[in-house]
N, C-alpha and C positions, 0 to 999 in steps of 0.2 A: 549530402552531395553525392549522386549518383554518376558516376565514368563513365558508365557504358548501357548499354540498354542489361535488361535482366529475363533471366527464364523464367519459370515458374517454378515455386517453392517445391523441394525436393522434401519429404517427413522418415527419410527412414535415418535411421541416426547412425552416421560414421562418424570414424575420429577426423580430427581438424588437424591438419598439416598444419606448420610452422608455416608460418605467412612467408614462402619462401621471396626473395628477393625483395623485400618491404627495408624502405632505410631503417636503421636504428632513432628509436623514439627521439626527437629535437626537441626538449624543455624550456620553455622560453619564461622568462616572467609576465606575467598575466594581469596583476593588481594581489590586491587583499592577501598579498604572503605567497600567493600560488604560483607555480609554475606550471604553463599549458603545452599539450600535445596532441597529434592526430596519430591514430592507429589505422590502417590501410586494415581493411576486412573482404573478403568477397561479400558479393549480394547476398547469392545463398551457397552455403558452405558443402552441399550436395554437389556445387560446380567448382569446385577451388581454384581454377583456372580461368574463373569467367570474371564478368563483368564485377566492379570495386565500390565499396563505398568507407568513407571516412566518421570514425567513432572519436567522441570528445573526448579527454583523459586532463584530471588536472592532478598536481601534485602537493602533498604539504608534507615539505622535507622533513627530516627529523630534528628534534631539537637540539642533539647531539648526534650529527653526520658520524662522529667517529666509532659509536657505539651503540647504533641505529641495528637489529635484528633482522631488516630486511625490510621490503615491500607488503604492506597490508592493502588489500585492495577494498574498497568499498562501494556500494551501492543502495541508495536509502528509498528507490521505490518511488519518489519521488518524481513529479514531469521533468525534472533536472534536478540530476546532484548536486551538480556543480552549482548555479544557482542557487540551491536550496543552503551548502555549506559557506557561498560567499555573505546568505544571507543572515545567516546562525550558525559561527565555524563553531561553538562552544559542543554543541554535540557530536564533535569528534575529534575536536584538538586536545582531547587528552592521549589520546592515543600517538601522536607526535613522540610521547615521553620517550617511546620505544621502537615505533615504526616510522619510517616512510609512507606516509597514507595515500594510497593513488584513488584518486574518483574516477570511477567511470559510469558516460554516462549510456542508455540503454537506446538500440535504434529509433531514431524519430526524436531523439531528445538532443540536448545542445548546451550550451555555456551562451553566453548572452551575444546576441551578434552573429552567432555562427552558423553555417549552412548547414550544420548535420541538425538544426531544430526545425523541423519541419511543423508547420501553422498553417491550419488546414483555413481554408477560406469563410466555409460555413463555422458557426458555431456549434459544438453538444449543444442539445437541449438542456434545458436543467431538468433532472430526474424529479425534481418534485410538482413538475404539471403531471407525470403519470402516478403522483402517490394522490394529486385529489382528481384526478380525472376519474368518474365515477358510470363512465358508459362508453361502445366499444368506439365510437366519436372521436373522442378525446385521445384511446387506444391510437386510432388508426392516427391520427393528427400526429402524436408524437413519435410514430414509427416512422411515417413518411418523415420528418423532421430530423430525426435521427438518422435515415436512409441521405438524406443530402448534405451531414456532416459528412459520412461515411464516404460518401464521393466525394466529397471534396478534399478529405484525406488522400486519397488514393489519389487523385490529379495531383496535390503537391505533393509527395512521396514519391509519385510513378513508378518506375519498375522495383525498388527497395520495400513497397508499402506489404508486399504479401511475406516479405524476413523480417517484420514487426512479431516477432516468436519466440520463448525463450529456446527452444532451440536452436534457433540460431545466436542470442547470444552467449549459451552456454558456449558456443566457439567459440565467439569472441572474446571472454572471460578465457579460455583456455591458449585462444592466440598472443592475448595480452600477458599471460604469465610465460609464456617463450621469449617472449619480447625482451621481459625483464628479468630472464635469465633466471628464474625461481624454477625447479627442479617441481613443487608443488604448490600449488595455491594457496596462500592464506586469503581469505575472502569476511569478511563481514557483510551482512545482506540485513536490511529490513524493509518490513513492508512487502511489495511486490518484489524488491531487491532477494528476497528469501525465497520466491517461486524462483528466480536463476540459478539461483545455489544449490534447490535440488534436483533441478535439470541438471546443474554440472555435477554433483553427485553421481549422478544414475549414467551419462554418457563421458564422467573420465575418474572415475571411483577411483585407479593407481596415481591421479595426480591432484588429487586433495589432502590438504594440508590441514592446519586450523580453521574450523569453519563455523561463525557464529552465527544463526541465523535467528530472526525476530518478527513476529507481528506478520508473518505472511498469511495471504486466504489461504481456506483451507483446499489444496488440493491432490487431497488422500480421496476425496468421497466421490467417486464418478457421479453417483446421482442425484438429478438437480433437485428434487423435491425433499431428496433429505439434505442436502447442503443448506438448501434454504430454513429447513425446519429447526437445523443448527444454530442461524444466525439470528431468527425470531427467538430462540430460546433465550440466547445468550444474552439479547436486547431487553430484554423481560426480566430476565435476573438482574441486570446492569440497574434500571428502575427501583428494583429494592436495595440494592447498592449505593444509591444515590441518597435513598430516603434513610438507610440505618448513617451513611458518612455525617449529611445534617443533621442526624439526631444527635452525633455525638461531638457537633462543633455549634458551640455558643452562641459565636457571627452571624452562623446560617439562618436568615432571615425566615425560612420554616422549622427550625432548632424546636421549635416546639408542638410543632403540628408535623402527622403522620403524611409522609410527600406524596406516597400513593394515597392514601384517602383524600389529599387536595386535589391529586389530577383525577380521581372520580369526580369531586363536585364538580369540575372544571368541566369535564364534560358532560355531566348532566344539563349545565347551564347553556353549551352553545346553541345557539351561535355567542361568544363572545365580543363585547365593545372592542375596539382595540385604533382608537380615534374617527375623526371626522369622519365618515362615509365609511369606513372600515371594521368588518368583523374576522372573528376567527371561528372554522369551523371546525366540528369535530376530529377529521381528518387532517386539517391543518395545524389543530393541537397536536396530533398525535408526531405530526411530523415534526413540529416543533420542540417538546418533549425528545423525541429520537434524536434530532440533532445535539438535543444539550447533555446529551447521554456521554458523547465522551470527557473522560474523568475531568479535563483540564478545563471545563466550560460549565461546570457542577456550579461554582458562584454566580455565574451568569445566569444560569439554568433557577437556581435557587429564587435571585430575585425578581427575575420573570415572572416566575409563578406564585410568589406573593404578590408581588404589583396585578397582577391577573386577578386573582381570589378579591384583591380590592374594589378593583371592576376597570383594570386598566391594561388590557393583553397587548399593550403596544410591542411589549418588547418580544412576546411571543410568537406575535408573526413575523418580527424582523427573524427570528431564530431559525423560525422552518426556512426562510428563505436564502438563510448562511448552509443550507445544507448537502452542498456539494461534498461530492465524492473528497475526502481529507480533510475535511473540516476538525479543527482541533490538533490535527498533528504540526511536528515540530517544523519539520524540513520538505512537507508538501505548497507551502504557500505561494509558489513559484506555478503551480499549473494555474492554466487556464482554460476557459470552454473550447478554444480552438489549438489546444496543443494535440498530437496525433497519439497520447499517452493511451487511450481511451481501447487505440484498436488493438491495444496487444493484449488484452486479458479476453477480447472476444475470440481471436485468433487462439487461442492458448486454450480456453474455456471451453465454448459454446457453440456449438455446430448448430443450434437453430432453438429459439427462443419459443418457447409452448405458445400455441396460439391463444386468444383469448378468451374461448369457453375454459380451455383445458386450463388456462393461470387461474380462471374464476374456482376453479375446484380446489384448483392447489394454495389459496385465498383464504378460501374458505375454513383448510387445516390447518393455515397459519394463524388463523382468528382462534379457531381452540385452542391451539396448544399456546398463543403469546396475544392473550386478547386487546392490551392496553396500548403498546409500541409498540414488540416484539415483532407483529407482522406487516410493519410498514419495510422493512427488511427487503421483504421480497418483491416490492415494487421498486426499490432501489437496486436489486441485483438486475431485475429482468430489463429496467430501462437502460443498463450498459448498452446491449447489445439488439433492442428491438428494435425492427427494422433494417437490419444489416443483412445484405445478401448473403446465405448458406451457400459455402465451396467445399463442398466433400465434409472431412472429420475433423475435428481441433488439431492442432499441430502439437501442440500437447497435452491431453484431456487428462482431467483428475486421474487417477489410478493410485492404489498400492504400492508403494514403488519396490522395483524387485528387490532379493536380496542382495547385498554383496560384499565386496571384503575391501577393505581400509580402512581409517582413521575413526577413530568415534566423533561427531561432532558433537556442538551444542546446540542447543535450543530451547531461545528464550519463548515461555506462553504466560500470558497475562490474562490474569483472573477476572479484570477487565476490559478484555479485548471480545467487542463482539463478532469480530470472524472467527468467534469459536476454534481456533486452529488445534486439532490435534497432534504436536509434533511427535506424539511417541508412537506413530506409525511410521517413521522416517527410520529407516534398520538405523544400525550404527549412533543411534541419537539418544545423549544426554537430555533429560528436562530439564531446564530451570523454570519454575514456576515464580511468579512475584505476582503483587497485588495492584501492579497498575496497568494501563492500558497497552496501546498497541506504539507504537514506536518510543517504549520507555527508556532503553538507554539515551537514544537522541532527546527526548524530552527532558529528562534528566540533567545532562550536561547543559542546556540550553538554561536550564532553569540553577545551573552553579552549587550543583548537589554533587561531592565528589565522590566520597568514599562510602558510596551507598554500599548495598547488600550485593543488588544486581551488578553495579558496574565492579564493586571488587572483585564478584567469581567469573563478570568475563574478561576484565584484564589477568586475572591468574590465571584462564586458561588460555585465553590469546598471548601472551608474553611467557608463562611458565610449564604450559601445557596442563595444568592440573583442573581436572573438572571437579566441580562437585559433586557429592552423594547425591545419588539417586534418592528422591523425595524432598531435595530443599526444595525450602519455599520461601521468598524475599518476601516483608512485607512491602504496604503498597506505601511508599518514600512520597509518591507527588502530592494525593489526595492529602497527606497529613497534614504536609505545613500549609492550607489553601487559604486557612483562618487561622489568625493569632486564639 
């Protein structure tokens, strides 16, 4: 909900005033256990005196009020937190034991009902018409198409739509912890929630607290063609990951056949049947394949491609076509193609998307280095943002982040998470390594696994401050139990 009309986004980064004259946060009861609130923010925090907009906040009290540590703040990356936790609280109602958990949700997102969830008119495209579009046709078809989600974001949004940044919610995150009277942040972030966390890092280093972050893209590596080269890599490795897990589970309907040498015949053979009037093509395996890549869809993935090799890829094309952006995580099922989730990682990212000779090249070295899945990657990164008018520089572009002086964080990276995220270019940053994918604690709790590996060393560092040794490594808790 926008108050007042808005300037234009300001990028040089100052501190964020105490939201001076904002009432004190009103907790109301909301449903499902929560208590809800509105956080009063400027548009953009460069004006602090200017025009207002209202952020969702919900609460899950502690389960003992009287020996509660304080406020944990959280953010799951998600098109809604809230949402996403009314939909599956198990991946973070452990944390109750000890905190007061406050959700917050990121601009342009909302709790069910409410004006702060901004639903852009147009639909996203789905990304996977530019993984088979195979000519610049198809290219330009789904730029224009993605060009009039983008307006249409921007009309519902209106003057709010260009403080979809995490710099600007790094304020918000830092307005919210004045609010709630916390001296310093403890923050939990996954996912995209984990790009705000080291925005706030890097613009309020003295009032960071405990700070767990998870499964965020990578945004150390300013350059696109190696960011992408990362993610094709990482995709490609995930594929043999999938084939050694089957090999070593019984169930696994390919338990006895090499999974990469079935998705070779597989594509030697297309176009594949995949019912009445229906085939699968090369490309469409591969996307297919790429979608069931993440860890938690490996049974699914498994018997696809045996009923495939049969001569029945029904399920295969249904696969590539579940292959939106969050497919497989715990606490994303809540976006959808017209939620405005879309325009903050362009804002954040991407000052202008390679044109289409120049991705054809960059194409080309994602076929070498990740020939199988691997480089379907980069037609999934680049349709984020193709078609989006270029205004100047990202509001926050990849970089190194500087150095600087407080708290050690943590940071969770998964052996199978294909955003390749290196968190140990984040100064101040603990690794924990483990073996599963990208929002594994949330996954985790979701799936009623307590006192994993992972979740014990981050509840002992979020409740006791203790991190672990540099070089553990969890292994991977989800994949194991997927088959008796």
């Amino acid at each position: 909900m926008i108050i007042l009309a808005s300037a234009a986004l300001a990028v040089a980064a100052t501190a964020s005033p105490a939201v001076k004259g904002a009432a004190v946060l009103q907790w109301q009861d909301c449903g499902d256990g929560l208590q809800c609130a509105k956080l009063s923010v400027p548009v953009d925090w460069a004006r602090p005196h200017g025009p207002r907009t209202e952020i969702d906040l919900a609460r899950m009290p502690a389960r003992d009020p009287q020996h509660s540590r304080g406020f944990l703040v959280v953010n799951t990356g998600a098109a809604s937190t809230v949402q996403g936790v009314r939909a599956q609280p198990e991946g973070v109602s452990e944390l109750t034991r000890w905190f007061d958990v406050v959700l917050v949700e990121s601009r342009g997102a909302g709790d069910r009902g409410s004006a702060a969830a901004v639903q852009c008119a147009v639909a996203r495209p789905d990304p996977l018409r530019l993984v088979l579009a195979q000519g610049r046709s198809g290219w330009r078809a789904y730029a224009r198409d993605n060009a009039a989600y983008d307006s249409s974001c921007r009309a519902a949004a209106g003057p709010a739509y260009d403080g979809l940044t995490s710099w600007q919610v790094a304020h918000d995150l830092d307005a919210l912890r004045a609010e709630l009277g916390e001296p310093r942040l403890r923050y939990f972030g996954s996912s995209y929630g984990a790009v705000y966390g080291q925005a706030y890092l890097e613009l309020f280093p003295h009032h960071v607290g405990r700070m767990y972050l998870e499964g965020g893209p990578d945004h150390t590596e300013p350059d696109l063609a190696q960011r992408l080269t990362a993610q094709a890599r990482a995709a490609e490795a995930q594929l043999f990951s999938f084939r050694d897990w089957c090999g070593r589970h019984l169930g696994c309907p390919l338990a006895t056949a090499d999974a990469v040498k079935v998705y070779d015949a597989l594509t030697r053979r297309t176009p594949l049947h995949a019912g009445p009037g229906r085939t699968v093509s090369a490309r469409r395996l591969a996307a297919a394949v790429h979608a069931g890549l993440a860890p938690g869809r490996w049974p699914e993935l498994a018997r696809a491609m045996s009923e495939a090799r049969e001569g029945d890829a029904t399920k295969l094309a249904a696969m590539a076509s579940q292959a939106r952006e969050g497919a497989g995580a715990s606490l994303s099922a809540v976006s959808t193609p017209e939620s405005v989730s879309g325009a903050m990682l362009c804002h954040d990212f991407m000052p202008a998307v390679p044109g289409y000779r120049r991705f054809l090249a960059m194409e080309t070295r994602l076929r070498e280095v990740a020939p199988r899945v691997g480089w379907v990657s980069g037609r999934y990164e680049v349709a984020r943002c193709l078609g989006m008018p270029r205004k100047g520089a990202p509001s926050w572009p990849p970089h190194v982040p500087d150095p600087r002086h407080g708290p050690t964080v943590l940071v969770g990276i998964g052996r199978l998470d294909t955003g390749a995220r290196p968190g140990g270019d984040i100064p101040g940053a603990v690794v924990l390594s483990h073996g599963d994918g990208r929002d594994a604690y949330l996954l985790q709790g979701v799936s009623r696994l307590r006192a994993t590996c992972l979740r014990t060393h981050v509840h002992d560092y979020l409740v006791n401050g203790t991190l672990p040794r540099e070089g553990t490594d969890c292994p991977g808790e989800l994949t194991a139990g997927m088959y008796p």
